[in-house]
N, C-alpha and C positions, 0 to 999 in steps of 0.2 A: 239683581245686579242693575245698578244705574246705568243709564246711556248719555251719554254729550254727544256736543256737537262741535267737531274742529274745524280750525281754519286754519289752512298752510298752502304754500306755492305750490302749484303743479306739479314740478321737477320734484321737488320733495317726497310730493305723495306718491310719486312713480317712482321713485327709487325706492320707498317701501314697500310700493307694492311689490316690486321684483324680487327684494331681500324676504320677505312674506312668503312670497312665492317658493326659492328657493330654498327655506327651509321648513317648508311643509306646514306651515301657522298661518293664521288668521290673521287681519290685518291690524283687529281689535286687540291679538294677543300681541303682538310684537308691539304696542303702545304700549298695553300693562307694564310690560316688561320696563319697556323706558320709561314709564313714570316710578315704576319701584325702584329700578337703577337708580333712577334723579334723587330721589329721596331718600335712599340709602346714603348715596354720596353724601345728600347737606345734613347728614346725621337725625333724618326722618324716620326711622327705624328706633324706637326706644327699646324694644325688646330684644331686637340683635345687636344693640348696642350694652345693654345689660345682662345679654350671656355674655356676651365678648369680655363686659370688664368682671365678672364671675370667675370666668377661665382663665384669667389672669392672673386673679388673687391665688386661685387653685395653685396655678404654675408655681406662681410668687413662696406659697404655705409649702408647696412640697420640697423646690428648691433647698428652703432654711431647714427642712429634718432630716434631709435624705444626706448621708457623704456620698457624691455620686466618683462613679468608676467610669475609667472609658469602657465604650463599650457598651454600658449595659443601660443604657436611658428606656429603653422599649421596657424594661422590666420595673423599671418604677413607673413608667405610665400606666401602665398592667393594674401594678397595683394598688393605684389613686385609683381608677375607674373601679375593680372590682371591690373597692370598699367601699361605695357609693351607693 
């Protein structure tokens, strides 16, 4: 694993440090975090963005075969997944 080196305001680092603190992580992890967050958000993730539009088409294909019933949606998700 790589190391940097950051620069940020005092107040800053001390409020992460205390959020760090409080839930039991490193000060290093709770950055990962916010840099994957970051890049999730600006569509930085290509592979969670490419199941995401996969599950979709899924959704999309089953949609147009199935005549759905109230009620019974859990049973055709059933069984899209176990014919997978």
């Amino acid at each position: 694993m790589k190391k940097v080196l950051v620069s940020m305001p005092e107040e800053l680092l001390a409020r992460l440090d205390r959020d760090a603190e409080e839930q039991g992580k490193s000060r290093s992890r709770i950055l990962q975090e916010a840099a994957s967050g970051y890049l999730v958000r600006r569509g930085g993730d290509p592979d969670r963005t490419e199941r995401s539009r996969q599950a979709v088409e899924r959704a999309r294909a089953l949609s147009r075969t199935m005549s759905w019933k109230p009620g019974r949606w859990e049973d055709y998700v059933r069984e899209d997944r176990d014919s997978r």
